[in-house]
C-alpha positions as CSV (number, residue, x, y, z in Angstrom):
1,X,-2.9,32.9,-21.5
2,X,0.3,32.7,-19.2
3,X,3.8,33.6,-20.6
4,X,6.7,33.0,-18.8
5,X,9.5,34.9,-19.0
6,X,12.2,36.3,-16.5
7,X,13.9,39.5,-16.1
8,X,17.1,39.8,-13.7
9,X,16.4,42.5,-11.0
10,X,17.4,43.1,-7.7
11,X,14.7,43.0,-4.7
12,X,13.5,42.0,-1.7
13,X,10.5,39.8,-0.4
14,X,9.1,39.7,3.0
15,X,7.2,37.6,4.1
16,X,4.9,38.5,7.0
17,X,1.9,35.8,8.1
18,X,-0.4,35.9,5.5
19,X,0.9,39.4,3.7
20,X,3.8,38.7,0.8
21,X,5.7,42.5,0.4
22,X,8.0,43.1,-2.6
23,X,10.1,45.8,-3.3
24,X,11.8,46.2,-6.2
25,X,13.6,49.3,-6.6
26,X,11.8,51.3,-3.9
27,X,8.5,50.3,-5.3
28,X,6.3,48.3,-3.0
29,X,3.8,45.6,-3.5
30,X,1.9,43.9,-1.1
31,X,-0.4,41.1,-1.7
32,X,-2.5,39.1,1.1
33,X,-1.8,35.1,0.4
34,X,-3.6,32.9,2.5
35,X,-1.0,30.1,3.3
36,X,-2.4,26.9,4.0
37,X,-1.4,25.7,7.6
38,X,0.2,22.4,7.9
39,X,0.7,20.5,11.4
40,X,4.1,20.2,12.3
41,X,3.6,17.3,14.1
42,X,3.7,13.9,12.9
43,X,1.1,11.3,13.8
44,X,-0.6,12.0,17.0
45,X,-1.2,8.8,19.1
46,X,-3.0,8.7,22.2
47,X,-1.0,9.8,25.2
48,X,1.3,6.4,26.7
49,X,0.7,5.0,22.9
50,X,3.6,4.0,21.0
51,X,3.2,3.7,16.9
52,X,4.4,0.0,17.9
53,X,1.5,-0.7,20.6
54,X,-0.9,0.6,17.5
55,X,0.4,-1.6,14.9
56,X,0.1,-4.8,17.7
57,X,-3.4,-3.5,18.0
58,X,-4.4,-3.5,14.6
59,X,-2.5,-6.7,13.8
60,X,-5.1,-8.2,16.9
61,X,-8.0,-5.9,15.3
62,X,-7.6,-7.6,11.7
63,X,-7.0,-11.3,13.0
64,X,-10.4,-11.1,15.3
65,X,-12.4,-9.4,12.6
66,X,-11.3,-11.4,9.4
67,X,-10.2,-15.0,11.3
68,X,-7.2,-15.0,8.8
69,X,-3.2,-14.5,10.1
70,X,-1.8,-13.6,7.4
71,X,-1.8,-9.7,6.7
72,X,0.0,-6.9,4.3
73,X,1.1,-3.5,6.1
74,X,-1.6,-1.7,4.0
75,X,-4.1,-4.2,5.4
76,X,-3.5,-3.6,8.9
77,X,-2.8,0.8,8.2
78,X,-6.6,0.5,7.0
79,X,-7.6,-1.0,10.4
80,X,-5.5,1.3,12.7
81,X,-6.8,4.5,10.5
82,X,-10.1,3.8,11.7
83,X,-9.1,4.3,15.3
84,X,-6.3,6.8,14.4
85,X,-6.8,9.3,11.8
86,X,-3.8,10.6,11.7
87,X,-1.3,8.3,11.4
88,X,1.2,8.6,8.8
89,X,1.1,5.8,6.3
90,X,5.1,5.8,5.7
91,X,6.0,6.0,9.5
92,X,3.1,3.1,9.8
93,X,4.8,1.0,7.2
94,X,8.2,1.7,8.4
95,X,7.5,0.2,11.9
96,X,6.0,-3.0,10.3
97,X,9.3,-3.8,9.4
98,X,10.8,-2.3,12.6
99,X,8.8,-5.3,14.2
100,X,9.3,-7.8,12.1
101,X,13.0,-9.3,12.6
102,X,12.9,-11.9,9.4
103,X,12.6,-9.2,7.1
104,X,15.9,-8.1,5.3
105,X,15.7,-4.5,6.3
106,X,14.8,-5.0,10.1
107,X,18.6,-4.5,10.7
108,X,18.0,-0.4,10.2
109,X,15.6,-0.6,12.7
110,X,16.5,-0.7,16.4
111,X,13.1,-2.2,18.2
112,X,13.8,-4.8,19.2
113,X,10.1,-6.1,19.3
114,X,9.1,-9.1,17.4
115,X,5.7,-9.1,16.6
116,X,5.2,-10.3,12.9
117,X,7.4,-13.0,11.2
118,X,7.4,-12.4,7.3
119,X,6.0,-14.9,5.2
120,X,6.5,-13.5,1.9
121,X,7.0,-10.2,0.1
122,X,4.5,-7.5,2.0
123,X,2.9,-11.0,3.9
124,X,3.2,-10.8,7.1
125,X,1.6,-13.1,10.4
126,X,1.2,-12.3,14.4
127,X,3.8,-14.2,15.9
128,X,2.0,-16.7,18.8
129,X,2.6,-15.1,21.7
130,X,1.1,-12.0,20.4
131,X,-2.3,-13.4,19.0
132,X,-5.3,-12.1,21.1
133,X,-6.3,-16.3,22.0
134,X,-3.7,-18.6,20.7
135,X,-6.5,-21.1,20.1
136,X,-8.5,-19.0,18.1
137,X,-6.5,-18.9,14.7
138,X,-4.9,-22.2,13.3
139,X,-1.2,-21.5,11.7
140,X,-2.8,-20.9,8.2
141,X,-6.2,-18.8,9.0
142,X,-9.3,-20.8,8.4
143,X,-7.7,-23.6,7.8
C-alpha cells in the first residue's frame, strides 16, 4: 500500500550518471537508478538521404507493390519503416504535407517539392512525373 503525503524540507539532490544522492539536513542517501538511455538524435537516414528522398521512395515502393496511386501517410510510413527503422512517425507525416502543395497546411512548410497532390482528407497520389513508369499506373489505380 502506497500513501502519499508531503512534508516541506530543505535539500539537495545530485544527480550523478546512474547514482541519485540526497541530502537532507546533513544526512545522505544514495541510491543507484539505472536511467534508461534515449537517442538524442532524431531519425537516422542513410548518409546523402533526405526524409523527402525516403517519402518519394516509399510513395514509388507502395505504387509498384500494390498497383494502386492513391495512398494515406500511414500507408506509405509502414513501407519506409521496413527499410528505415527509425524514422519518426510525426516527422514522416509532417513531410507528407511538406510535399504536398494542395493541402491547406503546405504553406508552414518551406520545400518546395511537389510530389503528392491531395485527393481527399489523409488521400494522397504520386504526382506523374514522379511515378517510377508513367505507363504503369492509370490515373485511378487498377482502373
Amino acid at each position: 500500500m502506497e500513501i502519499p503525503f508531503s512534508i516541506p524540507i530543505t535539500g539537495v539532490i545530485n544527480l550523478d550518471g546512474d547514482t541519485v544522492t540526497i541530502t537532507v539536513r546533513g544526512a545522505e542517501t544514495k541510491v543507484d537508478v539505472p536511467f534508461p538511455t534515449f537517442s538524442t538524435q532524431y531519425s537516422r537516414l542513410e548518409p546523402g538521404k533526405s526524409m523527402d528522398s525516403v517519402i518519394l521512395e516509399a510513395a514509388r515502393e507502395y505504387i509498384k507493390t500494390y498497383n494502386e496511386n492513391r495512398f494515406t501517410g500511414p500507408d506509405l510510413f509502414a513501407v519506409a519503416l521496413d527499410k528505415n527503422s527509425r524514422l519518426n512517425r510525426r516527422s514522416f507525416l509532417s513531410r507528407v504535407v511538406a510535399v504536398t502543395p494542395n493541402h491547406p497546411s503546405y504553406h508552414h512548410f518551406a520545400s518546395g517539392k511537389d510530389y503528392f497532390k491531395r485527393i481527399d482528407k489523409g488521400v494522397y497520389e504520386l504526382n506523374d512525373r514522379y511515378k517510377p513508369n508513367p505507363n504503369l499506373i492509370s490515373e485511378y489505380g487498377n482502373e
